[in-house]
C-alpha positions as CSV (number, residue, x, y, z in Angstrom):
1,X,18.5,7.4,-31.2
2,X,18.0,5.3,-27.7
3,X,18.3,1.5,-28.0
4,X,14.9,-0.1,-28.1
5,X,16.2,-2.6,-26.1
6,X,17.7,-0.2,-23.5
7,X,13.9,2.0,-23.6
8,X,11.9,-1.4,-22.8
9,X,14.7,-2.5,-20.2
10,X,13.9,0.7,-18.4
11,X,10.5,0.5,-19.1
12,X,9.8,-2.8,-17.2
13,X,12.0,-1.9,-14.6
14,X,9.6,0.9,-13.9
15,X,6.7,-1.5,-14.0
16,X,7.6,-3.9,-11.6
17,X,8.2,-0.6,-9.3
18,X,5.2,0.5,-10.0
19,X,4.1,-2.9,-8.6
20,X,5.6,-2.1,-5.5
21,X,4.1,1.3,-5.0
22,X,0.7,-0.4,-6.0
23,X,1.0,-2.3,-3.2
24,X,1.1,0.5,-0.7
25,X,-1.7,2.0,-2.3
26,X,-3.8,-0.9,-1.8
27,X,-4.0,-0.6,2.0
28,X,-5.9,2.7,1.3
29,X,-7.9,1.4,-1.1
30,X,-9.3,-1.2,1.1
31,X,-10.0,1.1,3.7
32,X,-11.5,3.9,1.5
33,X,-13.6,1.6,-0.4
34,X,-15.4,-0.4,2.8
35,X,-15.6,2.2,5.3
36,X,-15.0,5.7,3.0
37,X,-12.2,6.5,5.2
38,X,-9.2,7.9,3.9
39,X,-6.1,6.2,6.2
40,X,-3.6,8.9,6.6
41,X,-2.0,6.3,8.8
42,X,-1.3,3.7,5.9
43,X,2.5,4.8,5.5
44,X,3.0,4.8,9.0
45,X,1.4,1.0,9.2
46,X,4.1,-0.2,6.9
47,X,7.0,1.0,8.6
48,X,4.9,-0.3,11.8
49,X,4.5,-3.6,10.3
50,X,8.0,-4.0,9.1
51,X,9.7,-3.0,12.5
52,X,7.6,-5.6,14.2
53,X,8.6,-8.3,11.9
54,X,12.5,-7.6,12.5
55,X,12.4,-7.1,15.9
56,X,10.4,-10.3,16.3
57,X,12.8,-11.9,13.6
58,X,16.1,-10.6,16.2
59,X,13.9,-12.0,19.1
60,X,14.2,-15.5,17.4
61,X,17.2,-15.2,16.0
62,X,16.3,-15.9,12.6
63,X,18.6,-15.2,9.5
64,X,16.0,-16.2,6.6
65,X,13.0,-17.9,5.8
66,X,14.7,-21.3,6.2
67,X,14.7,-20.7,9.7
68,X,11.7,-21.4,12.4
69,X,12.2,-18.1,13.6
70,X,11.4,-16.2,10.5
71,X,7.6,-17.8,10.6
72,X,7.5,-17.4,13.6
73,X,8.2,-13.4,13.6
74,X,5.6,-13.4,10.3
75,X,3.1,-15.1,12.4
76,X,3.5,-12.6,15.4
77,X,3.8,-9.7,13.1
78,X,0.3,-10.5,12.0
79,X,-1.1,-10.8,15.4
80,X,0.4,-7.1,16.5
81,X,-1.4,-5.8,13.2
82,X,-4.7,-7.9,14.2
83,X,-4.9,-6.2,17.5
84,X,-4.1,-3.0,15.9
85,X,-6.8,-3.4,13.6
86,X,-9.4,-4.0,17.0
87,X,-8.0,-1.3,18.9
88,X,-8.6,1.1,15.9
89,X,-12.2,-0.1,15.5
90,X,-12.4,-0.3,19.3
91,X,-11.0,3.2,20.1
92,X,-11.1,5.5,16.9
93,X,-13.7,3.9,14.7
94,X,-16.6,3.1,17.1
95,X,-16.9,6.3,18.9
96,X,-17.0,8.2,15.0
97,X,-19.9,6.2,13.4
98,X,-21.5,8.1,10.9
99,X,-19.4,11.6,11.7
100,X,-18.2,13.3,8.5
101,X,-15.3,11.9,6.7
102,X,-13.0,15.0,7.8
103,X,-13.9,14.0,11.4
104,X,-12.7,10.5,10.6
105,X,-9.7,11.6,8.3
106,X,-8.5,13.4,11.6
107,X,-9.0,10.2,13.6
108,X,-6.3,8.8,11.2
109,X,-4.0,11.5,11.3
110,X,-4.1,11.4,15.1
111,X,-3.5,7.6,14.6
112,X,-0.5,8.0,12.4
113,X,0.8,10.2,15.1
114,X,0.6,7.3,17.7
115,X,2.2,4.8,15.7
116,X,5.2,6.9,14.8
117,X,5.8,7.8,17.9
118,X,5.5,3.9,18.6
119,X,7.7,3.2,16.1
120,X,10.1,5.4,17.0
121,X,10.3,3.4,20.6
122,X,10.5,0.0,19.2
123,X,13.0,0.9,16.3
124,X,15.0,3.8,17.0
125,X,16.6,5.5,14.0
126,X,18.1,2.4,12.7
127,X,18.4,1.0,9.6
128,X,18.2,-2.9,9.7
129,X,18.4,-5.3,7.2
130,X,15.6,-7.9,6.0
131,X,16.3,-11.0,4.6
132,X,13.0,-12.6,3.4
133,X,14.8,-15.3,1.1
134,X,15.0,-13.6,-1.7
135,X,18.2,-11.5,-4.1
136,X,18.2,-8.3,-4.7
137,X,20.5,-9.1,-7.7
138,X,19.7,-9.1,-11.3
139,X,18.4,-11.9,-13.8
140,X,18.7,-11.9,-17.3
141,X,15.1,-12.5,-19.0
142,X,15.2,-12.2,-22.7
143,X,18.0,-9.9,-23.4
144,X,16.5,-7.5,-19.9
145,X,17.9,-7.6,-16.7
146,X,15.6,-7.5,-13.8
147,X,15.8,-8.0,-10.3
148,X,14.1,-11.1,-8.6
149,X,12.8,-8.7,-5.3
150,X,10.8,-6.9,-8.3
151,X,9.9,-10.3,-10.3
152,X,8.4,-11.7,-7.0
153,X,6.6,-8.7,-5.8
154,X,5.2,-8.3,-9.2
155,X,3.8,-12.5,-8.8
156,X,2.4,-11.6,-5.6
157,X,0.8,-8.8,-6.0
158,X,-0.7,-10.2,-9.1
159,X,-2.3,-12.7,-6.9
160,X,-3.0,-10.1,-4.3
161,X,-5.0,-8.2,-6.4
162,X,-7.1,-11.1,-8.2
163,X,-7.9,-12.6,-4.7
164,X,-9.5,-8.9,-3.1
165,X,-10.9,-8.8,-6.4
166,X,-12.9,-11.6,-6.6
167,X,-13.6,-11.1,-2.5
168,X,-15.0,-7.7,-3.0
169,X,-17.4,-8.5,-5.9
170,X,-18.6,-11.7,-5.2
171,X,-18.4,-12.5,-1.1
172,X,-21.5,-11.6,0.9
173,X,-19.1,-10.1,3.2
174,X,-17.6,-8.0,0.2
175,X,-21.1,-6.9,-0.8
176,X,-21.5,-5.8,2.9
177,X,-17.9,-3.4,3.2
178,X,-19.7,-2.0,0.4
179,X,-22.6,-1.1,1.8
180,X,-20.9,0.1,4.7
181,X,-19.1,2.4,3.3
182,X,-22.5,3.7,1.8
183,X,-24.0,4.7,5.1
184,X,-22.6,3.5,8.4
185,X,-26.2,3.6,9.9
186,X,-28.1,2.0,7.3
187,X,-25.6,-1.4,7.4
188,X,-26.3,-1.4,11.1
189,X,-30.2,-1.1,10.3
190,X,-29.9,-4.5,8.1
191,X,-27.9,-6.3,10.6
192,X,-24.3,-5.7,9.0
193,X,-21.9,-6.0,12.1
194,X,-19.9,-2.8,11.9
195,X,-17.8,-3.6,14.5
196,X,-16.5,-7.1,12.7
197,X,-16.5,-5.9,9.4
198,X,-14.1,-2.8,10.4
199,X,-11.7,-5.4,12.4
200,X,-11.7,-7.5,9.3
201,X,-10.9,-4.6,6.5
202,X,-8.2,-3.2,9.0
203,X,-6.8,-6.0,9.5
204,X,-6.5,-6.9,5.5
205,X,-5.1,-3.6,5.1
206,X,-2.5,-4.3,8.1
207,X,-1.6,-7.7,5.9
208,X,-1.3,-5.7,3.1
209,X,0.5,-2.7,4.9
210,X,3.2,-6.0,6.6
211,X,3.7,-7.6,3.2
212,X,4.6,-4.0,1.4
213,X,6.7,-3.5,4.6
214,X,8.8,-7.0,3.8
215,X,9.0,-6.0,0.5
216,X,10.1,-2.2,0.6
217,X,12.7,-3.5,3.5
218,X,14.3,-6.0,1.8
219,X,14.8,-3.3,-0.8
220,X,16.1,-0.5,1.4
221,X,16.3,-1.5,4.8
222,X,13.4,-1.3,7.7
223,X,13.7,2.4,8.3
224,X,11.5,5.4,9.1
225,X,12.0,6.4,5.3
226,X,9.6,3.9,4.0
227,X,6.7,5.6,5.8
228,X,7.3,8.4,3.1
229,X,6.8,5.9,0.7
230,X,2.8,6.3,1.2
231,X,3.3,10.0,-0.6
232,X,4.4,8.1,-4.0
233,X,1.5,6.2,-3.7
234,X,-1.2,9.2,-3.8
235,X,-0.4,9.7,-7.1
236,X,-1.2,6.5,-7.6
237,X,-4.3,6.6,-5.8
238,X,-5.3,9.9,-7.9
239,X,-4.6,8.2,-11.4
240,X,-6.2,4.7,-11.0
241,X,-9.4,5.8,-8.6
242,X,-9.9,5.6,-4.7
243,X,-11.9,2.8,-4.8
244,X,-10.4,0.0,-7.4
245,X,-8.3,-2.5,-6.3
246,X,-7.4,-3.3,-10.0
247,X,-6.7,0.6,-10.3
248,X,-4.3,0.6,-7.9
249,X,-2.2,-1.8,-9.6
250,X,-2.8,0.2,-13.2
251,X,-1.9,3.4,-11.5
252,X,1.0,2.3,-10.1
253,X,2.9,0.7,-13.4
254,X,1.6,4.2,-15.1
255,X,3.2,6.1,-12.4
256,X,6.0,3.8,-12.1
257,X,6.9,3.4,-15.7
258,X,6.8,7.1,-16.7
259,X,9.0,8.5,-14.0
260,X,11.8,6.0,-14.8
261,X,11.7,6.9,-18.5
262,X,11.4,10.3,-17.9
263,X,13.9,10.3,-15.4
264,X,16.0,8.4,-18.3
265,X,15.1,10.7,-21.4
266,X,13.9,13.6,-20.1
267,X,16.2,14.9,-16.4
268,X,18.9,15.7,-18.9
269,X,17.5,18.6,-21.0
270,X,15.0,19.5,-17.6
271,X,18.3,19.6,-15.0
272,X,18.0,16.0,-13.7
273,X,16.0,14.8,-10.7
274,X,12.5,14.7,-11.7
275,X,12.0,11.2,-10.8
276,X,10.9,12.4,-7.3
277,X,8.1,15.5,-8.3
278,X,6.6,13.7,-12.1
279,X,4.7,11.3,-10.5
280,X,2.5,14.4,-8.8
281,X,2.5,16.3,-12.4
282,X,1.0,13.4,-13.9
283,X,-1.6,13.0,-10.9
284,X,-2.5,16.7,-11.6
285,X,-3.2,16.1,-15.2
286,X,-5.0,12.9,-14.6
287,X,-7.1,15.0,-11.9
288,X,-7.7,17.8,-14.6
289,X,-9.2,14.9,-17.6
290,X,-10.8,12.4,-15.2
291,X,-11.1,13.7,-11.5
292,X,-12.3,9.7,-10.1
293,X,-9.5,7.9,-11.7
294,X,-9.1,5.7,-14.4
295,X,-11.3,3.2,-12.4
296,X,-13.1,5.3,-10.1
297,X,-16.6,5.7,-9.5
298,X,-18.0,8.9,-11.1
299,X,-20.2,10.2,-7.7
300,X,-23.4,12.2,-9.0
301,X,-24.5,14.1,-5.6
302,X,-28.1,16.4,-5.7
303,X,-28.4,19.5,-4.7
């Protein structure tokens, strides 16, 4: 029989992954839930958002957060993913108002494309390293060891979520990304500004997209790998709901605490290496039970 202690040890250190694939996930929650645009670019806008930051951070010459330099590349990082965030609504949004969401989906494919490719220019096929301040070593918590990177990303994204929370349910301007992601034509009919409140949801989710980046690259490294890390976070997507920002986070401690313990308790007697196809298992079943999510909206159409 398995040590409790060594069951919960694993379990949280799936958790606070979980948090970290959450985090992903919420770009495309954003963008799904004020526009009803599925970002097939999200991935992509990590590693995008990442590669900026430490090439800017190189520019300066800046070691850690201690230094000038590292603000500095934060603050310009942020600016690259504002401008992104116009050019999208300026080049790919605007000219697709109220086409089908396949026509739109396509747009973001085609975008994904662009910053890959871009990418690809900027950082080569390097991998480089990302100090944001903080260890990747253990701590010892109660008996469980866990590692700070996780502890912190798990804080912030706490407070990540509570803030686009509360923004979405009880701003004016959350109540209006809502209603244009309703109808794209009807917003415009009432005076929403499409045009600022696209540039403002992109450019949340490019925020979002640059602080997962930080995160994933301290972990691993800034390279083109992390872009695959959007595929992990579908099933998240799938088990908490497209348009929760709270589900995100509850998918992503599902789907990261059951892959590590089955990876643990269950690879053995199943030849090993499930950690990397579960996840998608699980999202099938989820799918099967409760098609909108845990926390989805349950869309009645007529016919």
């Amino acid at each position: 029989m398995s040590d409790p202690m060594f069951i919960l040890e694993v379990a949280i250190s799936g958790l606070l992954s979980g948090v970290l694939y959450a985090l992903v996930a919420l770009g495309f929650v954003l963008i799904y839930k004020a526009s009803g645009v599925f970002n097939f670019a999200q991935g992509i806008m990590v590693l995008f958002a990442a590669l900026c930051f430490v090439r800017l951070q190189s520019l300066f010459g800046a070691n850690g957060p201690s230094h000038i330099g590292f603000w500095a590349a934060l603050v310009g990082a942020m600016a690259i993913m504002l401008l992104l965030a116009i050019c999208v609504e300026r080049l790919v949004l605007r000219p697709l108002v109220n086409q089908p969401p396949l026509t739109l989906f396509m747009a973001t494919m085609g975008l994904a494309v662009v910053l890959e490719g871009i990418a690809s220019l900027v950082g080569g096929n390097l991998i480089y390293p990302l100090d944001i301040g903080i260890a990747d070593d253990p701590i010892e918590i109660f008996g469980i060891l866990v590692r700070k990177v996780d502890l912190f990303a798990a804080a912030a994204g706490t407070i990540l979520v509570a803030a686009l929370t509360v923004f979405f349910q009880f701003s004016r301007v959350g109540r209006a990304l809502r209603a244009v992601a309703d109808d794209h034509l009807a917003a415009l009919s009432v005076g929403i500004p499409l045009r600022h409140i696209w540039i403002l949801i992109w450019s949340i989710a490019g925020a979002v997209a640059l602080f997962a980046g930080l995160i994933w690259g301290a972990k691993l490294g800034v390279q083109f790998s992390l872009s695959t890390i959007a595929l992990k976070s579908l099933p998240v997507l799938l088990i908490g709901g497209f348009t929760s920002i709270p589900g995100a986070i509850a998918g992503g401690l599902i789907v990261g605490a059951t892959e590590k313990l089955t990876e643990v308790f269950l690879a053995p007697a199943l030849g090993g290496a499930i950690e990397s196809w579960f996840a998608y298992v699980l999202a099938l079943a989820f799918l099967l039970i409760r098609p909108q999510g845990l926390f989805g909206e349950k869309i009645i159409e007529r016919v």
